[in-house]
C-alpha positions as CSV (number, residue, x, y, z in Angstrom):
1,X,0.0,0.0,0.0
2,X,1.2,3.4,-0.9
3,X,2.1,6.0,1.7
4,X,2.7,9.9,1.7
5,X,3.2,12.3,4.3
6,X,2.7,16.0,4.3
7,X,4.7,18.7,6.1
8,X,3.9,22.0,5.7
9,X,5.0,25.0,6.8
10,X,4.3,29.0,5.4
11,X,6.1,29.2,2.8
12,X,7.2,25.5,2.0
13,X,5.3,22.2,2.0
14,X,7.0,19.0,1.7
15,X,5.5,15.5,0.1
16,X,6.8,12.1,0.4
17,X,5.8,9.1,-1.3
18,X,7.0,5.4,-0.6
19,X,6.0,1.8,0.7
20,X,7.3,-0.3,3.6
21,X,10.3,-2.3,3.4
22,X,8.4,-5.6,4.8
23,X,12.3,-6.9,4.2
24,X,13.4,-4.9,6.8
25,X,10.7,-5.4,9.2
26,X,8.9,-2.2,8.9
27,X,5.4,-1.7,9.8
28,X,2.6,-0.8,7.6
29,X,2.9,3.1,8.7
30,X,6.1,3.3,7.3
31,X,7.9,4.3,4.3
32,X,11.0,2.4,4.1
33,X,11.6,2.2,-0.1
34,X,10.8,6.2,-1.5
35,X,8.9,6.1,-4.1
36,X,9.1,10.0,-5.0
37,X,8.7,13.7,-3.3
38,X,7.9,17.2,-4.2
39,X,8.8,20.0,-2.9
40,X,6.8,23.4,-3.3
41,X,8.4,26.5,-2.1
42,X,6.1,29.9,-2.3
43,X,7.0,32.1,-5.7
44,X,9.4,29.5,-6.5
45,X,9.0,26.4,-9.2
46,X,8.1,22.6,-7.8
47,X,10.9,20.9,-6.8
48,X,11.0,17.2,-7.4
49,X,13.8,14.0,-8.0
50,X,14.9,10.6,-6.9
51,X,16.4,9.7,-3.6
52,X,19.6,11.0,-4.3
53,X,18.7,14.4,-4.9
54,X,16.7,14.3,-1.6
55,X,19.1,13.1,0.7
56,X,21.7,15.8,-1.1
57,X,19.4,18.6,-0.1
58,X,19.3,17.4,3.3
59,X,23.1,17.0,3.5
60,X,23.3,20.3,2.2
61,X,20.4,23.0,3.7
62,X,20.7,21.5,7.3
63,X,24.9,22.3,8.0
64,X,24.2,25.3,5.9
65,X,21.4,26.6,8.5
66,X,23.8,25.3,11.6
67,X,26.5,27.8,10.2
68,X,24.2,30.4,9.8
69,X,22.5,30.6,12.9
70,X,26.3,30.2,14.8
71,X,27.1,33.7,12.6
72,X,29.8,31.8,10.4
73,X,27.7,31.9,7.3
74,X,29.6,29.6,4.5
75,X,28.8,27.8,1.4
76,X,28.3,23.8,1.3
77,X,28.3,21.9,-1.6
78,X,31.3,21.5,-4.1
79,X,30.9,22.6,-7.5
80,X,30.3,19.1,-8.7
81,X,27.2,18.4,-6.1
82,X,24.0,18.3,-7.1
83,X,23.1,20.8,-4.5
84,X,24.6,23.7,-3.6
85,X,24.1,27.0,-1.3
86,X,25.8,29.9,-0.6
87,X,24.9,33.4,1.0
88,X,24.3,36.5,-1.2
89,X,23.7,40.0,-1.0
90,X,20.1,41.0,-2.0
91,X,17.9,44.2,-2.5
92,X,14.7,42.5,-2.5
93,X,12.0,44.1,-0.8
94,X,13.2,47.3,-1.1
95,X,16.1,46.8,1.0
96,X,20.0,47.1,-0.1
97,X,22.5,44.9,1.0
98,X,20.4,42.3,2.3
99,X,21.6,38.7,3.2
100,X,19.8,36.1,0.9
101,X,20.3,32.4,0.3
102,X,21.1,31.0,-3.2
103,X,20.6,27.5,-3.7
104,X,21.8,26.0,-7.2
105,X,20.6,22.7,-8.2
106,X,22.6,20.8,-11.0
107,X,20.2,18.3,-13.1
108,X,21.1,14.8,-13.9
109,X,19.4,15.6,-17.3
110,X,22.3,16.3,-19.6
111,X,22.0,19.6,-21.4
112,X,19.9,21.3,-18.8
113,X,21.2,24.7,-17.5
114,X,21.2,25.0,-12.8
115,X,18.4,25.8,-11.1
116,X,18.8,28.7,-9.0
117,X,16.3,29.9,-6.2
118,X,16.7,32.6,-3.5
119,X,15.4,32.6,-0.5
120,X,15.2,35.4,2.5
121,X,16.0,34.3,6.0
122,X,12.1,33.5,6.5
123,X,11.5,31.4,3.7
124,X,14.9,29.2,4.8
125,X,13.7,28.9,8.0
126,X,10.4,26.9,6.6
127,X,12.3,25.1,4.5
128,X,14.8,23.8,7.5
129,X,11.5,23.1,9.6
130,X,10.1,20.7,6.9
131,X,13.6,18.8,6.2
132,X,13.8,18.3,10.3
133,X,10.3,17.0,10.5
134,X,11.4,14.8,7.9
135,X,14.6,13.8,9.2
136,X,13.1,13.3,13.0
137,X,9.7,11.0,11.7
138,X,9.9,8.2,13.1
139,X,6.9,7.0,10.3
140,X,10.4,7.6,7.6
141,X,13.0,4.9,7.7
142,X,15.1,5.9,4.7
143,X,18.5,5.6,6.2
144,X,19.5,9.0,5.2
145,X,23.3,9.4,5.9
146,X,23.8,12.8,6.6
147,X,27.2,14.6,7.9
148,X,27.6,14.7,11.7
149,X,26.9,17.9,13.9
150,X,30.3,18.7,14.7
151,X,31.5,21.8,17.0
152,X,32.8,24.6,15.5
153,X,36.2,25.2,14.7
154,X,38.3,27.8,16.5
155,X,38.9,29.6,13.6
156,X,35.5,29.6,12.6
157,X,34.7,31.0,16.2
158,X,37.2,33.5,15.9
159,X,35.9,34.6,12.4
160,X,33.0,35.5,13.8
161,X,34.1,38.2,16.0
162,X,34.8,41.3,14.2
163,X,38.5,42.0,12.9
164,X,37.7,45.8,15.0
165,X,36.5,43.8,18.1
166,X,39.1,41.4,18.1
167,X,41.6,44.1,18.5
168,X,40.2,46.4,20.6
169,X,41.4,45.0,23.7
170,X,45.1,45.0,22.9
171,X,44.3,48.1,21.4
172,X,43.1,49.7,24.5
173,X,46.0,47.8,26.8
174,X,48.9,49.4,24.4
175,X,47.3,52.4,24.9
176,X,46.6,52.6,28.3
177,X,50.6,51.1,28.9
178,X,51.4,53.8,26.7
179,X,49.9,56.5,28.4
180,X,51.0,55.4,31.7
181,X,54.9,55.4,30.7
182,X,54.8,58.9,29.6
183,X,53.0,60.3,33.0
184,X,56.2,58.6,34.7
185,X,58.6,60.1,32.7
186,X,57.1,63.4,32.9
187,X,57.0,63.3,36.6
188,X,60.2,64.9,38.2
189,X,62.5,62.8,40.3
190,X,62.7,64.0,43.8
191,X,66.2,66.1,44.1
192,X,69.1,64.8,47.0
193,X,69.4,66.9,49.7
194,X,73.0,67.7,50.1
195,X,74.4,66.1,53.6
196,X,76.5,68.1,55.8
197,X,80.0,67.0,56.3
198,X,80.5,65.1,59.8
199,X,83.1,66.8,61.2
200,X,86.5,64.9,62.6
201,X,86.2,63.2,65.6
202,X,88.0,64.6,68.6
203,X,89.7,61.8,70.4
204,X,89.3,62.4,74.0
205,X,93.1,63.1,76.4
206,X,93.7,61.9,79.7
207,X,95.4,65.0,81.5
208,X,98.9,65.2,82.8
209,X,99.7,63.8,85.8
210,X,102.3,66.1,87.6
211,X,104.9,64.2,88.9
212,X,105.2,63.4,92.4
């Protein structure tokens, strides 16, 4: 028996279609072999593909939103994936330099120029929802192997502090060192008070004694 599951957010609704693998011992609730899925994004063409294509959008979006919410926005995807997203500057709405998302899908169809689709921070966010509620269904054994949630690298933490931040503290320490040293050598030295001589000491005489 065919099965499909819905999720739906705003801007982004999310359809997959499949059968149980009785093989592996899945119920009759779940969808262990995909069969297809569709993806519809608002003021932005139907997306749909095999397994593969799937499982690279989810390899894809997900670290991409991780990085993005940790304020070390970065491309993923090589230029060979099927999927790929990096941030962009936008004016839509109105608004100049404006962070957008580009994602670029590559067909498998040969001859058949990338798909390219922007989205503002709302529209990715829907689109992250519906992958997790995908991803955490307990209804959808696919066996999707995604990359692991790994902590962030130093560098990566230390890129996203300001260049101007970073530096402010030495900055203000040089400064203040600075400032210090040329108080102290502005500062007169006490003068030495001159110290009176001592004079000689007078070796004390017994008297004469007068002969007896």
């Amino acid at each position: 028996m065919k099965l499909s599951y819905r999720y739906e957010q705003t801007s982004c609704r999310l359809r997959i279609d499949g059968l149980p693998d009785l093989s592996a011992g899945h119920g009759p609730e779940v969808i262990g072999i995909l069969s297809g899925w569709e993806l519809d994004l608002a003021g932005h063409p139907t997306l749909e593909g095999k397994r593969d294509h799937l499982q690279a959008l989810l390899a894809v979006v997900l670290p991409y939103a991780r990085h993005l919410v940790s304020s070390v926005p970065r491309p993923m995807g090589a230029a060979t994936d099927p999927v790929q997203m990096e941030p962009v500057s936008s004016s839509r709405g109105g608004l100049r330099n404006r962070q957008a998302h580009r994602l670029r899908l590559l067909s498998s169809q040969p001859e058949t120029q990338p798909l390219e689709l922007s989205f503002d921070d709302a529209e990715l966010a829907d689109l992250v929802r519906c992958l997790d509620q995908l991803r955490l269904d307990p209804r959808v054994q696919l066996g999707f192997s995604l990359p692991p949630d790994r902590p962030l690298h130093r560098r990566e933490i230390l890129e996203r502090v300001p260049l101007r931040q970073r530096l402010a503290a030495p900055a203000a320490g040089l400064a203040a060192l600075a400032i210090t040293a040329a108080f102290g050598l502005m500062v007169p030295l006490p003068r030495r008070t001159a110290t009176p001589a001592a004079s000689p000491a007078v070796t004390p005489t017994s008297p004469l004694t007068p002969p007896r």
